[in-house]
Each structure stands twice: as structure tokens, then as C-alpha cells.
C-alpha positions as CSV (number, residue, x, y, z in Angstrom):
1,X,4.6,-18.9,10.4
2,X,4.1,-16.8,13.6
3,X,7.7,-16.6,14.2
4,X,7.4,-14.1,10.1
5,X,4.6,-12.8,11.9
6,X,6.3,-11.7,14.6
7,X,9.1,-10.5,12.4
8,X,6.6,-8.3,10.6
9,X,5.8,-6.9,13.0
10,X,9.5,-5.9,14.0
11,X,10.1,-4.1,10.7
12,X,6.4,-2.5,11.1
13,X,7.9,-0.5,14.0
14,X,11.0,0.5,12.4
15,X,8.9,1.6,9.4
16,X,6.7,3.3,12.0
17,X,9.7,5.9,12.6
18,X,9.6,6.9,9.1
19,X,9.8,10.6,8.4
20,X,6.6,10.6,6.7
21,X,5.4,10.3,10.3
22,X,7.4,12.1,12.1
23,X,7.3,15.4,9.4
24,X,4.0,15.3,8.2
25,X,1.2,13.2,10.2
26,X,2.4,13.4,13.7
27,X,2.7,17.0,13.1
28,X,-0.2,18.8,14.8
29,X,0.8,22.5,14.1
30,X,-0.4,21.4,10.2
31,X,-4.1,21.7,8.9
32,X,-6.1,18.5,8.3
33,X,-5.7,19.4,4.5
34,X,-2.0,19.6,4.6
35,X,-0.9,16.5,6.7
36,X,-3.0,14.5,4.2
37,X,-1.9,16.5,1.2
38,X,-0.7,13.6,-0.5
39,X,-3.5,11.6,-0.8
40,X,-4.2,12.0,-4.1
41,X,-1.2,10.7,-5.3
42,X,-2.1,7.2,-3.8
43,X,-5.3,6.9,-6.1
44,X,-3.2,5.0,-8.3
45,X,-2.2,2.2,-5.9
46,X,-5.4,2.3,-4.1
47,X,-7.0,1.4,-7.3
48,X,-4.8,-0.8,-8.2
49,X,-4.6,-2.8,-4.9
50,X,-8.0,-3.9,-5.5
51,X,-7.2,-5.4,-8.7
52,X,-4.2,-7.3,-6.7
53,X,-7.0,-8.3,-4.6
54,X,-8.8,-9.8,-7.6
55,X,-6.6,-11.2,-9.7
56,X,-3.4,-11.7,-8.0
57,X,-3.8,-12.6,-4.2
58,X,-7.2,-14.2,-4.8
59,X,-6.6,-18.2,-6.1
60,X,-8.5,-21.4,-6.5
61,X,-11.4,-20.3,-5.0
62,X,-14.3,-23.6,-5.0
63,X,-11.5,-26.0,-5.1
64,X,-11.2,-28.0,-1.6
65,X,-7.6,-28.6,-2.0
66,X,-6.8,-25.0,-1.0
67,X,-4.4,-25.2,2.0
68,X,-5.1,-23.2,4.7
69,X,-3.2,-20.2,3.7
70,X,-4.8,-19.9,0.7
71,X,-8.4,-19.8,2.3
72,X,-7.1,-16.8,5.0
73,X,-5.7,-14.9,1.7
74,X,-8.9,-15.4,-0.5
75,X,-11.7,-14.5,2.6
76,X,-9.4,-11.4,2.8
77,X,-9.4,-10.0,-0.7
78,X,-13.0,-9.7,-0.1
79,X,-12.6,-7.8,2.9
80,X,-10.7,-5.5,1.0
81,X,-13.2,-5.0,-2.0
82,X,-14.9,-1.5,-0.5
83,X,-12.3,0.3,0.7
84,X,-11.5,2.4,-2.4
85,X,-14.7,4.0,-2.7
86,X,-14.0,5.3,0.8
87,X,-11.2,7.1,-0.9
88,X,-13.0,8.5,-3.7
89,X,-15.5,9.7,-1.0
90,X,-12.7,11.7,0.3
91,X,-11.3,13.8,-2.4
92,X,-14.1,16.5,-2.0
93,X,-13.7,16.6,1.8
94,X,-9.8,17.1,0.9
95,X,-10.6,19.8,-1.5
96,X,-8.8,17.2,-4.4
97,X,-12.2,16.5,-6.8
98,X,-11.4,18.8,-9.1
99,X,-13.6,18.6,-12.5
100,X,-11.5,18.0,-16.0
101,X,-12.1,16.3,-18.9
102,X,-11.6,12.5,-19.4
103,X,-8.2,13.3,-20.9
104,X,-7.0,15.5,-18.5
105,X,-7.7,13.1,-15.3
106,X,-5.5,10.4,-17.5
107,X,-2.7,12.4,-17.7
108,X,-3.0,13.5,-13.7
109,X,-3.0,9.8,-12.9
110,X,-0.4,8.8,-15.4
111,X,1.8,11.6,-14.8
112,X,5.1,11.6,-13.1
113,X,4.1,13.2,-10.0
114,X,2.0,10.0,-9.3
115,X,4.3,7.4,-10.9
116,X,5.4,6.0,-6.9
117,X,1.6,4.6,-6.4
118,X,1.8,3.0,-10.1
119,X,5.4,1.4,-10.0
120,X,4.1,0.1,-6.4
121,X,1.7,-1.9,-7.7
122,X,3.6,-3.5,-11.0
123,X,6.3,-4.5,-8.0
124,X,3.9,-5.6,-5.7
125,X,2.8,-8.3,-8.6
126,X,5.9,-9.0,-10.0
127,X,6.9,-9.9,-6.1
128,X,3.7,-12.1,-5.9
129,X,4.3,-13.9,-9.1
130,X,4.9,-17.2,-9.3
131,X,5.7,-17.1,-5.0
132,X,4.6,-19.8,-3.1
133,X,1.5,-19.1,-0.8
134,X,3.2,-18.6,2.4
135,X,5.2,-15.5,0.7
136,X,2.1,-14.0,-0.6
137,X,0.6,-14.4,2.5
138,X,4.0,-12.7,4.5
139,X,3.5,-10.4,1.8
140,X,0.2,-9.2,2.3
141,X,0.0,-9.0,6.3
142,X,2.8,-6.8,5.9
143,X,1.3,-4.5,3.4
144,X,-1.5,-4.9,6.3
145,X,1.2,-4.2,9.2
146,X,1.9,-0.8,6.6
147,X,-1.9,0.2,6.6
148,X,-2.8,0.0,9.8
149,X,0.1,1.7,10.8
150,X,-0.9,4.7,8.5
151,X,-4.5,5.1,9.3
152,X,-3.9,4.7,13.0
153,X,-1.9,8.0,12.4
154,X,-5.0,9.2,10.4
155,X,-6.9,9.0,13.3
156,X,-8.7,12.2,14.4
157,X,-7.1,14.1,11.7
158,X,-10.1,16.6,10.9
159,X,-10.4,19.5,8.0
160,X,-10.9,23.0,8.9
161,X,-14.8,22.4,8.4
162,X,-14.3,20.0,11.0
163,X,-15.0,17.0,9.4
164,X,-12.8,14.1,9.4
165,X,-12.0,11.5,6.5
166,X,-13.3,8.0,6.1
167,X,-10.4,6.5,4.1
168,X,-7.9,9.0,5.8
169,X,-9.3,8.0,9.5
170,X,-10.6,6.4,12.2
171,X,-13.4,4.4,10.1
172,X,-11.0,2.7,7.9
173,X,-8.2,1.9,11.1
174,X,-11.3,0.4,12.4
175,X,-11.8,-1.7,9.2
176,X,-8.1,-2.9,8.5
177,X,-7.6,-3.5,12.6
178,X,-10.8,-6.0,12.3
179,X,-9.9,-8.1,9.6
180,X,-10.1,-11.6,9.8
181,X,-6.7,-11.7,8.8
182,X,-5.8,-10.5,12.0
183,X,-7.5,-12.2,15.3
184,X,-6.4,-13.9,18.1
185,X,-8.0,-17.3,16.6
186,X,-6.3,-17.1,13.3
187,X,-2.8,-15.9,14.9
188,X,-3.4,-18.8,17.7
189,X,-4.4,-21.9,15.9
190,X,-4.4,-21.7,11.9
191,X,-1.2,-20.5,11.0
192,X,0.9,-23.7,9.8
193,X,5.3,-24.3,10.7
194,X,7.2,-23.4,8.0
195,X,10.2,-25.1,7.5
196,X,13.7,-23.2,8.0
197,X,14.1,-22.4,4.4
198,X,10.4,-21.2,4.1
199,X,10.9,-19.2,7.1
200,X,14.0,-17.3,5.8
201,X,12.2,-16.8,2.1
202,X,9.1,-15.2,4.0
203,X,11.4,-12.8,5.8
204,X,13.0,-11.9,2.4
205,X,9.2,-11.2,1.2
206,X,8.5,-8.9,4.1
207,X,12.1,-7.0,3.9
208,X,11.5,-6.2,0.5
209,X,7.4,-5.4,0.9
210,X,8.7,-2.8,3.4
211,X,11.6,-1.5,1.6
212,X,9.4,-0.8,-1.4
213,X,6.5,1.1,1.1
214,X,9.3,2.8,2.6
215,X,10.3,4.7,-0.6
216,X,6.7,5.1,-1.0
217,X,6.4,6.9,1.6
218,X,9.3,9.2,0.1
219,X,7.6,10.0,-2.2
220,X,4.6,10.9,-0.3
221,X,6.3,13.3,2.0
222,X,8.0,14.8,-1.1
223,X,4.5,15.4,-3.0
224,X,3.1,16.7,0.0
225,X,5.4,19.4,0.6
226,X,5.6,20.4,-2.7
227,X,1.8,20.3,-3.0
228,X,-0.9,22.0,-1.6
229,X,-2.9,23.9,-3.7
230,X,-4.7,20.5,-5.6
231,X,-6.2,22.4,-8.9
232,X,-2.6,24.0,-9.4
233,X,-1.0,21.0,-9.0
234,X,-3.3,19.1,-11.4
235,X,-3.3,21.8,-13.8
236,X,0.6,22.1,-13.7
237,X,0.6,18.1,-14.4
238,X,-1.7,18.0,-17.3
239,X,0.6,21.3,-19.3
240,X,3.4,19.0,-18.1
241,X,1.7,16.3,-20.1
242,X,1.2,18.2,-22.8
243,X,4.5,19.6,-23.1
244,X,5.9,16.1,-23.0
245,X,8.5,15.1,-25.9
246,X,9.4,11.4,-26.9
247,X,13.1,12.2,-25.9
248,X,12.0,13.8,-22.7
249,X,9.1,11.8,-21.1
250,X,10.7,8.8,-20.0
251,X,10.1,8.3,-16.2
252,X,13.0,6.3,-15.8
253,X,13.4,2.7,-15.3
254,X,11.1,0.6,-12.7
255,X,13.1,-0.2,-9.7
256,X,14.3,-3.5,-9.7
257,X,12.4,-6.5,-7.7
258,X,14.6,-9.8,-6.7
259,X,13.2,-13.0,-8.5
260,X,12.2,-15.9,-6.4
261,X,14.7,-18.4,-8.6
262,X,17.4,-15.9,-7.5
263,X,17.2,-16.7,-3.8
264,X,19.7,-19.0,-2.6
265,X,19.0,-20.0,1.2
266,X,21.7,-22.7,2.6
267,X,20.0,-25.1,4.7
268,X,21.2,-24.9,8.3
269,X,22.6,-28.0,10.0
270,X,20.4,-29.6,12.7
């Protein structure tokens, strides 16, 4: 298992040099407010990672026949569980807490503008289903490896009142860098060998994790510099959704996410 672990963190450095870096965060000449003008658009998968927490990553918990694995995954979901409300604590700071009827804030969060956070999750699950727990487990240290690697970035990234973000910023690199998940005894002595086939299926897991938080990040880039002004932008989305038409409001199809049973792995000679 450490050699995916190392390989995660290969591709965590190439996704390091992703524009959405390079352009936006990295880029101190920008106010607070505009090199974290997309996080809005990220309350969708926000939200939903906690339910992946829940009810996808999270298995078996109480039953003493969970391998080791299993146990690292489950103690982390919980680690997970407060992070959100961070974000929400955020929005005012980032001048994004708007006030708008019930309806409204629906068709904000379902409308297309947003639509990269919510297809993220739906692939996220449909990568998870049904995978054996050393994939999920690939899979979630890399969405990890993506995390921390954001929020570093965040770091010391303050609004013109001079305050800085808790989800956006030091308090939450702090948090994901001092997960469980991650330390030196867990790296060390409880990761478990993975067979050659296992190891190549892991690697597919984190190729595919990144690929999909690469276009992510697109996407985030793109809504950032096309948004700035949060009311407008909500109040554009909502006559959007308004204006919408049955034979005008698809979104388009979901990207599509390599089934497990398709993988074919040849089994390397000794």
C-alpha cells in the first residue's frame, strides 16, 4: 500500500501546478475576496462529501472482522464530520450569505453554474461503489492529498477587513494535515502489501480521483473569473432558473466514470 501512497503523492504534485493555482490563489496582486471567489460554488460538494462520509466511505462499523483498512477509513469519516459548518461560517466573511427565499437558494445550488461540485460527488460514489477497501481507501487519501494541497494555498489569505477564513485557511490546513489518516505511525506500520494487481487497480483509483478534481478545479477558476459580485451572480442564476424551458435546461450528460468490472490488469510474470 505505501508504494499507491507514494504514487499519490506523485500526481498530488502534478495537480499542484494546476492553473487554478498558479492564476488565481498564488496570485497576490488579487483581493482575499477574489482569489477565493469561487467558494460558493463548492457548497454543493462540501455538503455532499459529508454524506460520502456517512454513508458511503463509512462501513461495518461494531463488526470485529473489519480489516485494517476499513477501521483507518471509518475513524476518518468522523474526522471529517465538522468541517462543513466551517464553510458555512465563511460565506458572510466572503460577502456570499446573501438572504433569498427557500426556492431561490434551490435553484442557486441546483443551477448550472454549480453543477461541477454536484456531478463531483455522484462520480465520487459511483467510483466507490461496489470497490474493494483498498481502492476506497487510495481513493480517499487522494481526495485528502487534493485538500491539503488547496488549503495550504488558503493559507494567510485574508479579506480587506483583514480577517482571514476558517474553511478557506490556515485552521482547516491545520485540521486535514493532522488527521489520523495521515501520521508517521499509520504510514509506518498499518498499511498492509497489496498484491501486484491490487496495486495497479489502486493507481487506476487515484488517476481517475485526480482527473475528476482536476476538471474541478476548471471549473472553479472559470466561476471565479466570471464571478465576483455574489448577489448578481445569484440573482442572475435564479432568472436563469426561471427562464429555464424543458428543451433548454438540460445540463448535459454526467461525465463518464470507468466500472471496476471493466478493468482488465494482466498479471505480471514473477
Amino acid at each position: 500500500m505505501q508504494e499507491v501512497i507514494n504514487y499519490i503523492e506523485e500526481q498530488r504534485r502534478l495537480y499542484e501546478a494546476h492553473d487554478f493555482f498558479a492564476q488565481l490563489l498564488a496570485d497576490e496582486s488579487l483581493s482575499g475576496e477574489r482569489r477565493l471567489a469561487w467558494a460558493p460554488s463548492v457548497i454543493p460538494f462540501i455538503m455532499g462529501y459529508s454524506d460520502l462520509n456517512k454513508y458511503v466511505f463509512r462501513k461495518g462499523e461494531g463488526d470485529a472482522e473489519l480489516d485494517r483498512l476499513q477501521v483507518l477509513l471509518n475513524a476518518h469519516t468522523y474526522e471529517e464530520d465538522f468541517h462543513w459548518q466551517w464553510l458555512l461560517n465563511d460565506l458572510d466573511k466572503l460577502g456570499a450569505d446573501s438572504r433569498m427565499p427557500l426556492s431561490d437558494a434551490t435553484r442557486v445550488l441546483w443551477g448550472a453554474d454549480f453543477t461541477h461540485s454536484r456531478r463531483l460527488c455522484l462520480e465520487l460514489a459511483a467510483l466507490a461503489s461496489d470497490s474493494p477497501t483498498y481502492a476506497v481507501f487510495a481513493m480517499v487519501e487522494s481526495i485528502e492529498a487534493v485538500s491539503i494541497t488547496i488549503f495550504k494555498h488558503c493559507q494567510g489569505i485574508t479579506m480587506r477587513d483583514g480577517r482571514e477564513c476558517e474553511f478557506f485557511g490556515t485552521k482547516h490546513y491545520a485540521a486535514e494535515a493532522s488527521h489520523s489518516i495521515k501520521s508517521p505511525e499509520v504510514a509506518e506500520s498499518s498499511l498492509p502489501a497489496l498484491g501486484l494487481i491490487q496495486r495497479k487497480e489502486a493507481k487506476l483509483m487515484v488517476d481517475q480521483v485526480f482527473s475528476l478534481f482536476a476538471d474541478w478545479s476548471t471549473s472553479l477558476l472559470r466561476f471565479a473569473t466570471g464571478n465576483e459580485a455574489h448577489a448578481l451572480t445569484y440573482e442572475r442564476m435564479v432568472r436563469q432558473s426561471k427562464d429555464m424551458r424543458p428543451e433548454t435546461g438540460a445540463a448535459g450528460p454526467m461525465r463518464s466514470v470507468q466500472p471496476r468490472s471493466s478493468l482488465v490488469v494482466v498479471e505480471e510474470p514473477q
